[in-house]
Z-matrix of the N, CA and C atoms (Angstrom, degrees):
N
C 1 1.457
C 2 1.521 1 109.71
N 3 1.520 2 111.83 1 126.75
C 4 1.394 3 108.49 2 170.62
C 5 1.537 4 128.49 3 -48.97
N 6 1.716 5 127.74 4 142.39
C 7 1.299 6 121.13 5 -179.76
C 8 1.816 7 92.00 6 -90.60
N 9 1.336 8 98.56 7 161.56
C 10 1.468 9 111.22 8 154.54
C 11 1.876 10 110.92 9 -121.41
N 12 1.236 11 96.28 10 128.75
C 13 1.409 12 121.63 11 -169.37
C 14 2.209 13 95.70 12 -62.02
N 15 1.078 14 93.77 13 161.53
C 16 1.698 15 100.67 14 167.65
C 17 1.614 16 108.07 15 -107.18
N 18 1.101 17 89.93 16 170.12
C 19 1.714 18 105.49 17 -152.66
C 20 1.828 19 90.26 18 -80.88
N 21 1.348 20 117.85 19 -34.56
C 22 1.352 21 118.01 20 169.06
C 23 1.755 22 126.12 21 -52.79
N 24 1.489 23 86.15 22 -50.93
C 25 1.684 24 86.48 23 163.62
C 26 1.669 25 121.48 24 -69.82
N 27 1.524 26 112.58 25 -34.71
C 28 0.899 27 108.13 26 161.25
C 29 1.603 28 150.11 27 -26.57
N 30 1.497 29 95.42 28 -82.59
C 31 1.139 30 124.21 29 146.28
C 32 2.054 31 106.00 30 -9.19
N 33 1.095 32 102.53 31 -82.44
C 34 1.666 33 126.89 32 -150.40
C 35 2.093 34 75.75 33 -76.83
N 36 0.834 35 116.24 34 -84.79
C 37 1.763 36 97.32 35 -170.50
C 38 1.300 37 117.23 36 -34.62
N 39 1.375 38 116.59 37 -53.43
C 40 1.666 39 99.01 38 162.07
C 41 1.526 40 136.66 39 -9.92
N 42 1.582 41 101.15 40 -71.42
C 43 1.076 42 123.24 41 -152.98
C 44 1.914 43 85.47 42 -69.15
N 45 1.481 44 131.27 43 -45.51
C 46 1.037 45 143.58 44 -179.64
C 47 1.750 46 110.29 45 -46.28
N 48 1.398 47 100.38 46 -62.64
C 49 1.723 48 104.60 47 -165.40
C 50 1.527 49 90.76 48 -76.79
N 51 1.516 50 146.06 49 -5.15
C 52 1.332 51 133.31 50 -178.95
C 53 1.546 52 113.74 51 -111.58
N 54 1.641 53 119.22 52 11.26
C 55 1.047 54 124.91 53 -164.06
C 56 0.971 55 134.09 54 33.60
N 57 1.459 56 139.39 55 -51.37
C 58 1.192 57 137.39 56 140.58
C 59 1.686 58 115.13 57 -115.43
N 60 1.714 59 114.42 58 143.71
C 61 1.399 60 96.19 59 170.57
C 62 1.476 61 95.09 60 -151.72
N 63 1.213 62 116.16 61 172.07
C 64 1.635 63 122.87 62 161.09
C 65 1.305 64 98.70 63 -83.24
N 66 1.593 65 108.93 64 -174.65
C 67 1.716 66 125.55 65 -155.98
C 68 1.889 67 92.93 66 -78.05
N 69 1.265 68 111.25 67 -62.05
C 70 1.745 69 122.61 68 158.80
C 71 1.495 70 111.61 69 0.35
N 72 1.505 71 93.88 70 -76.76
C 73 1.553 72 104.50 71 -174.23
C 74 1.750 73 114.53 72 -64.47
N 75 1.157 74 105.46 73 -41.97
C 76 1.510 75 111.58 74 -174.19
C 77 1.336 76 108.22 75 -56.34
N 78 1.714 77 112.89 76 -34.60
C 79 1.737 78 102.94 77 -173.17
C 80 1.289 79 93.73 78 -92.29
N 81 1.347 80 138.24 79 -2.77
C 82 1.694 81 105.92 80 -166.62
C 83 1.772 82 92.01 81 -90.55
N 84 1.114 83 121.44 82 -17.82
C 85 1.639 84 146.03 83 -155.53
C 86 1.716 85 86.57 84 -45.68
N 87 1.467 86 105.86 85 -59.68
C 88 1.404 87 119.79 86 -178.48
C 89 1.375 88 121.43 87 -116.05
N 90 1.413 89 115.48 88 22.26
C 91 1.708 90 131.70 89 -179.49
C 92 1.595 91 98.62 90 45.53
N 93 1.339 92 116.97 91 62.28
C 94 1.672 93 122.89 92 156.69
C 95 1.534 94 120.68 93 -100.72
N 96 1.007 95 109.36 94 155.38
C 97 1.813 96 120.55 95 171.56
C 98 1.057 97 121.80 96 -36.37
N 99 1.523 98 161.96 97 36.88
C 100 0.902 99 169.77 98 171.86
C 101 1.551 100 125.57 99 23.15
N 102 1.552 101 102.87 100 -35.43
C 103 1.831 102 117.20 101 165.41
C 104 1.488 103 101.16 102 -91.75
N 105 1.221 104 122.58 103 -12.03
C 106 1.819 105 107.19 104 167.30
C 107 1.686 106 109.44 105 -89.28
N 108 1.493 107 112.80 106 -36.90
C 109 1.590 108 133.35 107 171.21
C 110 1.983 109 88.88 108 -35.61
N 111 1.386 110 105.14 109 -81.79
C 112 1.410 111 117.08 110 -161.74
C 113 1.577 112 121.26 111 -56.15
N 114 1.344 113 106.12 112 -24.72
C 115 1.721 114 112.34 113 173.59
C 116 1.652 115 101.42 114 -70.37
N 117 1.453 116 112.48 115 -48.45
C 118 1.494 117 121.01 116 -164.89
C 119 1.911 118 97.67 117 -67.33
N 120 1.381 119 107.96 118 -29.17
C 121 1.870 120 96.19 119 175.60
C 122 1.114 121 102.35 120 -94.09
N 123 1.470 122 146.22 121 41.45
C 124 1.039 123 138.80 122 170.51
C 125 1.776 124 115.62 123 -113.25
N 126 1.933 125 86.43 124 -32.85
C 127 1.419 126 109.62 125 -171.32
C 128 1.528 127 87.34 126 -67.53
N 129 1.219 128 128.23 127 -56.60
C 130 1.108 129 161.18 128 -148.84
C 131 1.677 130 91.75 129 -52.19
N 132 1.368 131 117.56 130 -67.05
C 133 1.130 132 119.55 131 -165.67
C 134 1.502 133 98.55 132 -72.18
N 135 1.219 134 137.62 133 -37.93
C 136 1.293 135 126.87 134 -174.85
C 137 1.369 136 109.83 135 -77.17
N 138 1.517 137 138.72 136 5.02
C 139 1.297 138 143.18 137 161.34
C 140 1.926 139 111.05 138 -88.14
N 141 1.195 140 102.71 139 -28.12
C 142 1.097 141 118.32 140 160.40
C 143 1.915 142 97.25 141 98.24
N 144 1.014 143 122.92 142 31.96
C 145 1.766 144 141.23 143 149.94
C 146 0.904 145 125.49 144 -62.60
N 147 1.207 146 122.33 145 -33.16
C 148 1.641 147 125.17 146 169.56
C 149 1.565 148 112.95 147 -128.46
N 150 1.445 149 94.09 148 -177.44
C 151 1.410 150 93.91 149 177.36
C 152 1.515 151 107.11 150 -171.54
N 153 1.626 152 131.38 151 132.17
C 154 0.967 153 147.40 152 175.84
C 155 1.847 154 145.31 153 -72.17
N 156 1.408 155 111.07 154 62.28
C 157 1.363 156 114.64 155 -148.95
C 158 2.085 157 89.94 156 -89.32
N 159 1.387 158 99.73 157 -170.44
C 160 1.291 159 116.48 158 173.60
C 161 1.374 160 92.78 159 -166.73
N 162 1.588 161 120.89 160 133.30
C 163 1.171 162 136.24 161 124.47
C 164 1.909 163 137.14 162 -157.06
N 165 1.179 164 99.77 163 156.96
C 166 1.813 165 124.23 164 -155.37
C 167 1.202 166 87.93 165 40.35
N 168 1.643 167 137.62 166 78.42
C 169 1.432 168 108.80 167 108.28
C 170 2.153 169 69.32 168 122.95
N 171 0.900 170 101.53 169 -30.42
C 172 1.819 171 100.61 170 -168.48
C 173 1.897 172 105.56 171 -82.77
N 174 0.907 173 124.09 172 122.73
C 175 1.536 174 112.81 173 170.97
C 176 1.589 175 113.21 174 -139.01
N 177 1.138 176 140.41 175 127.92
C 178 1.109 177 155.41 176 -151.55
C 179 1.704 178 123.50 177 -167.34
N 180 1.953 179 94.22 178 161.77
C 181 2.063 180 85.76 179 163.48
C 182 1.512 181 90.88 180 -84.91
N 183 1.379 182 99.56 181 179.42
C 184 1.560 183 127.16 182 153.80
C 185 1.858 184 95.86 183 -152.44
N 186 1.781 185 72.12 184 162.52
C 187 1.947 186 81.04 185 -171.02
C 188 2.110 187 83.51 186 -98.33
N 189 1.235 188 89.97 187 141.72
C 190 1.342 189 116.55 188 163.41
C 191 1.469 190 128.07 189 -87.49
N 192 0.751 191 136.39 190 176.08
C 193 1.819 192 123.14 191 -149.51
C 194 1.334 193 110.11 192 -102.59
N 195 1.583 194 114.36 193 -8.67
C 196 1.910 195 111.65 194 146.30
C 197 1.261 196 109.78 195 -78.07
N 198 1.680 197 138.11 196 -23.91
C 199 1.049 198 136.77 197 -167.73
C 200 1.541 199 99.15 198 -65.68
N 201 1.032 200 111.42 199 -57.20
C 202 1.733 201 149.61 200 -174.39
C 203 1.621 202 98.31 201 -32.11
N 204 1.584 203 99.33 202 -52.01
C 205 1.773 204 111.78 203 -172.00
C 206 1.232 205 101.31 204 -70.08
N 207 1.885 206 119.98 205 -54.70
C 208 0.946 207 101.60 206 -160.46
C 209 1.479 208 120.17 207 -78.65
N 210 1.964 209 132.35 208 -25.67
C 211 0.991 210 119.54 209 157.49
C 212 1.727 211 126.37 210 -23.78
N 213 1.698 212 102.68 211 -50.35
C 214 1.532 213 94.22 212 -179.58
C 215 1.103 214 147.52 213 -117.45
N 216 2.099 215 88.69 214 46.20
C 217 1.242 216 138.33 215 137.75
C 218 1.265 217 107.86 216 -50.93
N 219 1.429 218 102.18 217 -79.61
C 220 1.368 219 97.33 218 -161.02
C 221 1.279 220 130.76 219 -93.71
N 222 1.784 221 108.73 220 16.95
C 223 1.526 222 101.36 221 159.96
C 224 1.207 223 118.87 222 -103.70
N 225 2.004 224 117.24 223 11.09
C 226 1.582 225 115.30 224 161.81
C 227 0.716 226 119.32 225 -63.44
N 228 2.206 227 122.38 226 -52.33
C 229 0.919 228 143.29 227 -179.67
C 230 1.827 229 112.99 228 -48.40
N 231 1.415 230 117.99 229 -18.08
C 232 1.564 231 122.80 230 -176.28
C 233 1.348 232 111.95 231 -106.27
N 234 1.198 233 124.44 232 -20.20
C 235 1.292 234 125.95 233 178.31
C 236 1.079 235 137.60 234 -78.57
N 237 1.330 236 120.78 235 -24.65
C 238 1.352 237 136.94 236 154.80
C 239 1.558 238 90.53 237 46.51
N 240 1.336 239 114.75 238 -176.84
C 241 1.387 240 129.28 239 178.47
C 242 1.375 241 124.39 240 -5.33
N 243 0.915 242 153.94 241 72.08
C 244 1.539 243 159.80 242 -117.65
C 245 1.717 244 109.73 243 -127.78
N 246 1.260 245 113.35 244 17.70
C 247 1.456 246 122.51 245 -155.52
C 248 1.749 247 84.85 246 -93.15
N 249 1.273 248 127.98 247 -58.95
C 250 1.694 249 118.15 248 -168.08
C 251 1.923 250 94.08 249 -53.76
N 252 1.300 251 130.71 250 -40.34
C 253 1.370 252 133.90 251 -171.51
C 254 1.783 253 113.71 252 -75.44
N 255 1.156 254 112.72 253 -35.90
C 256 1.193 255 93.96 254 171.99
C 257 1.827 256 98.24 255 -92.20
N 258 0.744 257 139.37 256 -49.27
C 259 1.901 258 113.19 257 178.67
C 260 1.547 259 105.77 258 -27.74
N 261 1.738 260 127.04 259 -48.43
C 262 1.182 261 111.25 260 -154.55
C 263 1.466 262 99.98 261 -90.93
N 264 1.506 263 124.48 262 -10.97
C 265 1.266 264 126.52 263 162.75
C 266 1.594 265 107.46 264 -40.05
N 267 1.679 266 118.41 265 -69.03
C 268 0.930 267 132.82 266 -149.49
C 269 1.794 268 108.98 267 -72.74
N 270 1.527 269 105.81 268 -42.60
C 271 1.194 270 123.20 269 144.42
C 272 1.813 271 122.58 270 -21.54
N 273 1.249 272 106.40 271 -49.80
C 274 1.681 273 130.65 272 -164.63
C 275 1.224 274 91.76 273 -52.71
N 276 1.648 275 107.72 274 -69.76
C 277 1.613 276 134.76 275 -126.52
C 278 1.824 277 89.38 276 -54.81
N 279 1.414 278 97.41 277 -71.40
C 280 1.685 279 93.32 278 -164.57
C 281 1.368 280 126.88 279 -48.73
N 282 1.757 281 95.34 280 -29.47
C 283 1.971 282 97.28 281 169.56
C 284 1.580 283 130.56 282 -63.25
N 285 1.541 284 94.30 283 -16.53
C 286 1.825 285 123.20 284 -175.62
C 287 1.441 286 80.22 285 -69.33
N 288 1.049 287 132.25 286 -93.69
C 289 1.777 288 140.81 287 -177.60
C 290 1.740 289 102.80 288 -14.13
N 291 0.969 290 93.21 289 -58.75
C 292 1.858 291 87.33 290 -169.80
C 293 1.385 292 109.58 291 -71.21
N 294 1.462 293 123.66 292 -19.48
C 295 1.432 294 139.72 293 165.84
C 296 1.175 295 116.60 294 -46.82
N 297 1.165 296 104.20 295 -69.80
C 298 1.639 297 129.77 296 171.29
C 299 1.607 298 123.70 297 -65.56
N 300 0.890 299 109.51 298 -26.08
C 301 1.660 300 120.23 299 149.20
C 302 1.612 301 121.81 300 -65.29
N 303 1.013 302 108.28 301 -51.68
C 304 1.832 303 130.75 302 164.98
C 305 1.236 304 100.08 303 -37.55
N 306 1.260 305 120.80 304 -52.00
C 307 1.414 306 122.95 305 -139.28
C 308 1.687 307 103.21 306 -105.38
N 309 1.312 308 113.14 307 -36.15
C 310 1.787 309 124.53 308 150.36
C 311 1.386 310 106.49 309 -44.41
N 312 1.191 311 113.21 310 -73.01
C 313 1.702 312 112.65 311 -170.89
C 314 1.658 313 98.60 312 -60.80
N 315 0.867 314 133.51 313 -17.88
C 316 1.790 315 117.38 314 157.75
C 317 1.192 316 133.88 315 -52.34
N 318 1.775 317 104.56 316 -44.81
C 319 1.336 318 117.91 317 -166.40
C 320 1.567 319 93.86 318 -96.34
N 321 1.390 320 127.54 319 -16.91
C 322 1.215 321 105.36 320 -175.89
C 323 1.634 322 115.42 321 -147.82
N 324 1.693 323 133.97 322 145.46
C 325 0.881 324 146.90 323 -144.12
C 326 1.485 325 107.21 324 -147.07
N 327 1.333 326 111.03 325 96.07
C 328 1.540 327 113.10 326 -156.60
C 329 1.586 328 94.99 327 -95.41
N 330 1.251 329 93.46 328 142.45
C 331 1.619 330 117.40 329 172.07
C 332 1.713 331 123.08 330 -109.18
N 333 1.466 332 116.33 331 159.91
C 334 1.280 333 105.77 332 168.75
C 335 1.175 334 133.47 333 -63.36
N 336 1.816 335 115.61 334 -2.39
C 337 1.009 336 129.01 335 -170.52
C 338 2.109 337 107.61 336 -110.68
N 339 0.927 338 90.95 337 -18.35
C 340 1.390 339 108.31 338 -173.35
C 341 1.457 340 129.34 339 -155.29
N 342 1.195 341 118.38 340 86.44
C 343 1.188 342 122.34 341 -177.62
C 344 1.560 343 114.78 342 -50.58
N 345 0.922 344 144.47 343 -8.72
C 346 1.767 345 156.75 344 -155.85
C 347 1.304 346 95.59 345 -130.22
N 348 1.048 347 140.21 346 3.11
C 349 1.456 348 127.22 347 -168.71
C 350 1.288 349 95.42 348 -80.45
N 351 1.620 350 109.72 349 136.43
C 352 1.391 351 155.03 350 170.55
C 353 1.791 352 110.60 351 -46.87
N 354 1.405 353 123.40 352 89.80
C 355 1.361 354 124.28 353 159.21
C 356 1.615 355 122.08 354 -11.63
N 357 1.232 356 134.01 355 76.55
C 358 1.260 357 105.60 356 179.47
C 359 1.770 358 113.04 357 -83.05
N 360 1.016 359 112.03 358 -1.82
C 361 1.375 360 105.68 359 179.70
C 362 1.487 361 122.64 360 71.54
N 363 1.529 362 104.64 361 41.87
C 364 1.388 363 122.63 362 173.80
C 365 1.436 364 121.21 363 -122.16
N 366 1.566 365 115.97 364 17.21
C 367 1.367 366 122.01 365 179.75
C 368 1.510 367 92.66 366 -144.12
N 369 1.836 368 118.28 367 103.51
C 370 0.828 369 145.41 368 144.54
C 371 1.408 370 129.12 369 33.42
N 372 1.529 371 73.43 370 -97.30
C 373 1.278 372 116.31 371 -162.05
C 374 2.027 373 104.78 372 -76.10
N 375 1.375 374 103.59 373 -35.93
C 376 1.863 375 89.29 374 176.72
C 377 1.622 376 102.46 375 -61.11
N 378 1.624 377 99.13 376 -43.03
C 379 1.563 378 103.50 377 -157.01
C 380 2.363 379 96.91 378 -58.11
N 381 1.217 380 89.40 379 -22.56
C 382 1.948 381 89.32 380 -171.70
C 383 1.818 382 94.32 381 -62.17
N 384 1.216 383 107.72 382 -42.59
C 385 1.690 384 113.00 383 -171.92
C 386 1.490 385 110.31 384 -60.77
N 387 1.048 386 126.66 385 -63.13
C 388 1.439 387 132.95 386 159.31
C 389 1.298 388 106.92 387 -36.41
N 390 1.402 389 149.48 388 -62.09
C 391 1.250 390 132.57 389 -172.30
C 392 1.310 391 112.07 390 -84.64
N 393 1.287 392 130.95 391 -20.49
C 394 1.857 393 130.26 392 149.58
C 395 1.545 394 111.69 393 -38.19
N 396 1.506 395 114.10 394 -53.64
C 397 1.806 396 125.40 395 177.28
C 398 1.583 397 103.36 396 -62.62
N 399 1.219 398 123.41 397 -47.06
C 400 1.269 399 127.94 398 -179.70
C 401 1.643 400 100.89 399 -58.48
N 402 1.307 401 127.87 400 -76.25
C 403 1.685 402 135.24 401 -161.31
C 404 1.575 403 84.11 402 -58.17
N 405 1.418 404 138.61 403 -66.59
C 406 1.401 405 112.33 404 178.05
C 407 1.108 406 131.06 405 -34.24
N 408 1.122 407 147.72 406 -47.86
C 409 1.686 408 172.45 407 156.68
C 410 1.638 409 86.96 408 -34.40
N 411 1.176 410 120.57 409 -75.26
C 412 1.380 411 117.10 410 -162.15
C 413 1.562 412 118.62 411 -74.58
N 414 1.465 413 106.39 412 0.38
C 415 1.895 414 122.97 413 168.95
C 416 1.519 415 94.65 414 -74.89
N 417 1.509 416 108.73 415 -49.31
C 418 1.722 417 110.15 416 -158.95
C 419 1.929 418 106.97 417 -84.56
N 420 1.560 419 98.77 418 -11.89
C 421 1.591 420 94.83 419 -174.93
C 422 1.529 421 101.77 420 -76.54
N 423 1.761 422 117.18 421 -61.44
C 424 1.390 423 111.53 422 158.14
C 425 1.707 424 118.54 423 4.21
N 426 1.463 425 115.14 424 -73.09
C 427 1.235 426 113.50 425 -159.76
C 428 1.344 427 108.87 426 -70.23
N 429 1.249 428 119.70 427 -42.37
C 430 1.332 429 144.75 428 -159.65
C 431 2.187 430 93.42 429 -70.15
N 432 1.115 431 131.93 430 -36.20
C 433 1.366 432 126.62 431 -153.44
C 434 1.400 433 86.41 432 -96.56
N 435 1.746 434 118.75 433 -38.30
C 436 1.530 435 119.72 434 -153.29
C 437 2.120 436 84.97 435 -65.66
N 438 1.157 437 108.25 436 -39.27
C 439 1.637 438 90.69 437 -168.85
C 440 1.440 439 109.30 438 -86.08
N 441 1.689 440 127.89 439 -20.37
C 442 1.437 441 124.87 440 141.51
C 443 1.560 442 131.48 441 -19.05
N 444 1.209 443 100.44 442 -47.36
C 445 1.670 444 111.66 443 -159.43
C 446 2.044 445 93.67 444 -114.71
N 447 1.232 446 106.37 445 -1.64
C 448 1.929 447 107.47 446 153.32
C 449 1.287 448 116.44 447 -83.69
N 450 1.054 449 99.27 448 9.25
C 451 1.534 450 103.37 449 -166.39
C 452 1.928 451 99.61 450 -123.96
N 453 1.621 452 102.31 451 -76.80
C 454 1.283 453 98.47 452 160.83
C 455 1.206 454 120.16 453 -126.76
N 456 1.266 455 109.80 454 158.62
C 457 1.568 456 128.40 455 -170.90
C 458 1.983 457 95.23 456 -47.19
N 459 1.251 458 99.29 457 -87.12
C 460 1.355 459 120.76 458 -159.65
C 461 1.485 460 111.07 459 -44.71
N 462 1.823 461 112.01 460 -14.57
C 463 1.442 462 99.20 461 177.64
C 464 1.882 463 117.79 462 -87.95
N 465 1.380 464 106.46 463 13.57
C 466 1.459 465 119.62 464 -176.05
C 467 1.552 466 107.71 465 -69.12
N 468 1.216 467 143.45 466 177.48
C 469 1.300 468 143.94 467 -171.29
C 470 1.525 469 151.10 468 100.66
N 471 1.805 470 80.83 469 -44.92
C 472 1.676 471 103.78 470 -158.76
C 473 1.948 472 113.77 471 -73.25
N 474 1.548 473 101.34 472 -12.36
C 475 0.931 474 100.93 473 166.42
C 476 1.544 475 128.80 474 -109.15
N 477 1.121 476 128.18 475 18.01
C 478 1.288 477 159.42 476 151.79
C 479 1.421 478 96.05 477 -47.03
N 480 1.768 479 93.27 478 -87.61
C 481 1.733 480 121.14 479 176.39
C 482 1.381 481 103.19 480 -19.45
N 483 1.415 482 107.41 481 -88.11
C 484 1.071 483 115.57 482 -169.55
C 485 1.685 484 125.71 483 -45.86
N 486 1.246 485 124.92 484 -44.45
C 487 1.289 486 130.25 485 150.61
C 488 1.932 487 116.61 486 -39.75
N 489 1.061 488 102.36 487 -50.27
C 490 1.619 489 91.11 488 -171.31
C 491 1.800 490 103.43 489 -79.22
N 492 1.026 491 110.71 490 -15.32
C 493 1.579 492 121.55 491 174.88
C 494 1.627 493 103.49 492 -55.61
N 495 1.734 494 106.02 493 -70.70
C 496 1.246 495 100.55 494 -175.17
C 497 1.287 496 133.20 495 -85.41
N 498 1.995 497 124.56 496 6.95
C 499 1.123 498 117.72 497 138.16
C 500 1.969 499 128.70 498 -74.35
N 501 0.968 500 80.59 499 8.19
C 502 1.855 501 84.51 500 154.97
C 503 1.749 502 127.19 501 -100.67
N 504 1.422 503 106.39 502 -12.29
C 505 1.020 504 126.72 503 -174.90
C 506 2.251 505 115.04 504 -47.24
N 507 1.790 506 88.37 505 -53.20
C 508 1.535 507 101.30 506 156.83
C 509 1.685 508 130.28 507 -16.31
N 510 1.193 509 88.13 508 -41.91
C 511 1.570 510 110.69 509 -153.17
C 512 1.289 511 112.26 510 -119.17
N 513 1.309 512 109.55 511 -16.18
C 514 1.730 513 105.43 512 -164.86
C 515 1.795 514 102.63 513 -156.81
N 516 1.233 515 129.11 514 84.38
C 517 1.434 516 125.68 515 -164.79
C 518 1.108 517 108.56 516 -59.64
N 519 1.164 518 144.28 517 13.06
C 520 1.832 519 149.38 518 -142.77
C 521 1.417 520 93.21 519 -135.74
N 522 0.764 521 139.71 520 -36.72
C 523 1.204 522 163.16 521 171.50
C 524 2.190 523 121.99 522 -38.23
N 525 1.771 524 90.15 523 -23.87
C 526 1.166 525 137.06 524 -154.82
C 527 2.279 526 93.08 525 -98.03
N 528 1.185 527 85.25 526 -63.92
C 529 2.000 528 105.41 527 -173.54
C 530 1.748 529 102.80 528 -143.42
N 531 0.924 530 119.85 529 25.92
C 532 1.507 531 124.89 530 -176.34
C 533 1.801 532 92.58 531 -71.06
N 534 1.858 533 112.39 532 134.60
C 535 1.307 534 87.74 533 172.06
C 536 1.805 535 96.83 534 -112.94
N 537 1.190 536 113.46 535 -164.39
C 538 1.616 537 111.40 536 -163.09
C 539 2.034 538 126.45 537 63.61
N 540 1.298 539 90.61 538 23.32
C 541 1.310 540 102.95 539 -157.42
C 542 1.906 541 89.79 540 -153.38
N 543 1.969 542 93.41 541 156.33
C 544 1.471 543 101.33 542 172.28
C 545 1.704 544 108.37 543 -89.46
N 546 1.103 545 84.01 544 64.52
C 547 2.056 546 86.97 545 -178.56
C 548 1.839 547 118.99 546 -76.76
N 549 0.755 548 104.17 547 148.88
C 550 2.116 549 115.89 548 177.63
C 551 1.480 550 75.01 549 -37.19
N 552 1.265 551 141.78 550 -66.83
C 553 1.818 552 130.45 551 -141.42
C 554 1.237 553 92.58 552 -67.30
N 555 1.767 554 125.83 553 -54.39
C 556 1.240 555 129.93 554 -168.35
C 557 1.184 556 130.38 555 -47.36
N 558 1.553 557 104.04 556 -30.99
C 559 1.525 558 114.49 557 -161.17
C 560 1.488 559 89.52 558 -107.25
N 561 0.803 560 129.42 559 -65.01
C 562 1.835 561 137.86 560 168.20
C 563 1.932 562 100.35 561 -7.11
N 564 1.406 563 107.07 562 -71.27
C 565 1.466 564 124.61 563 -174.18
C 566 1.688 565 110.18 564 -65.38
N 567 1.172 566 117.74 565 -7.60
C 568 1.624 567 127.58 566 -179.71
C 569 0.808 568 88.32 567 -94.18
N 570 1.379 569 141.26 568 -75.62
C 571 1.292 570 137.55 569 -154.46
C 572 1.482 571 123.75 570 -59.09
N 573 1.437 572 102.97 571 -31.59
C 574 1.699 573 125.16 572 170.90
C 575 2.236 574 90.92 573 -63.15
N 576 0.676 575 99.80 574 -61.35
C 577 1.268 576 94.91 575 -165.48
C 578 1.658 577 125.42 576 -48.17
N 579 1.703 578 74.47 577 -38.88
C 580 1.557 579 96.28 578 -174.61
C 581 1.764 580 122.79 579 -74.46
N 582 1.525 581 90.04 580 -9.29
C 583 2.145 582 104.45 581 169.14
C 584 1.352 583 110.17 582 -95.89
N 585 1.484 584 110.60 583 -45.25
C 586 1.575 585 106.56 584 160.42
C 587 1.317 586 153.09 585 -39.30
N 588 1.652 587 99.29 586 -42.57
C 589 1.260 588 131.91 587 160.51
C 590 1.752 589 122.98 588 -64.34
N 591 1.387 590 84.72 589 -28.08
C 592 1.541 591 95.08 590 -158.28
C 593 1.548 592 79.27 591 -89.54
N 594 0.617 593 144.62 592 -85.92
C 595 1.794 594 164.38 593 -130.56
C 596 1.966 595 94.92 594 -77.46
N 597 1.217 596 103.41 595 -34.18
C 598 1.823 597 90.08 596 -179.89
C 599 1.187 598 101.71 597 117.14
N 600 1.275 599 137.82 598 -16.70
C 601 1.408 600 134.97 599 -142.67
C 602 1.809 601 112.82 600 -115.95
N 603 1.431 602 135.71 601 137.17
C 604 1.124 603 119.58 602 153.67
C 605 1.473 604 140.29 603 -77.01
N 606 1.347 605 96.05 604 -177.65
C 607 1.516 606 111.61 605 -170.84
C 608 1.513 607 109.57 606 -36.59
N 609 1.133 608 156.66 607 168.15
C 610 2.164 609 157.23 608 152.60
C 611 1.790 610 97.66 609 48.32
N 612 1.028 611 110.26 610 14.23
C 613 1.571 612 104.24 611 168.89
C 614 1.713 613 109.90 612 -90.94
């Protein structure tokens, strides 16, 4: 049976899987109340879990490195049995690779003259291949979130995201690795974070 996460943990992973955000972002993160969101980052900062920076134009929390502990406090304490999560961990890893390959061949379009040359997104047909690798990825994420979110509530979504990301793709190539935005890269790299985090474990482990 799926768990549902508390609005406390909530709250504090937010601020984690969005690296930095305002109060806005933190509640839509997990569609919470926004005046309960903002009391809980307040507590937050006076425990000393977060912390409130601004710069060029960017202003946000970030969790600070007791915040850091105590988040993964409290997603040991929630995880209990972790065996459906690490299969789909392990599951993840190799699709992360083809992700990240996807997402190279976006930004770049090698020539005989230049191996590094810059995608402009005027030849078709590579850009059709890249979003074929992408809609595959997002056939296998489907499966991969539906047993995520049997497990826990809060890990449901990411393939939603990611789906409505890359039917914008048509229209908007950024859309693809765009950052400041819910882009395939954006949501792709949350979700990485969000098994890592969850599970105890770092980054290529």
């Amino acid at each position: 049976m799926s768990r549902a996460s508390t609005q406390e943990l909530l709250v504090l992973h937010a601020v984690r899987l969005k690296g930095m955000a305002d109060d806005k972002a933190v509640a839509a993160r997990f569609l919470l109340d926004q005046a309960t969101v903002s009391e809980l980052l307040l507590d937050y900062q006076a425990y000393g879990w977060v912390s409130w920076s601004e710069f060029a134009g960017t202003r946000g929390w970030s969790l600070t490195p007791a915040g850091r502990v105590e988040n993964e406090r409290q997603l040991a304490a929630e995880r209990g049995d972790a065996g459906v999560l690490r299969e789909v961990y392990q599951e993840f890893l190799p699709l992360n690779a083809r992700l990240q390959q996807a997402c190279t061949e976006w930004q770049l379009r090698p020539s005989e003259d230049d191996p590094m040359a810059f995608n402009d997104h005027t030849d078709p047909a590579w850009d059709a291949r890249v979003v074929k690798a992408l809609t595959a990825l997002s056939l296998r994420l489907d499966e991969l979130v539906q047993r995520l979110s049997g497990v826990l509530d809060r890990m449901g979504g990411y393939d939603l995201r990611f789906a409505a990301a890359l039917g914008k793709v048509p229209r908007d190539p950024t859309w693809v690795d765009g950052s400041g935005k819910d882009s395939c890269h954006t949501v792709w790299f949350e979700l990485h974070e969000d098994l890592i985090a969850t599970l105890g474990v770092e980054r290529g482990q």
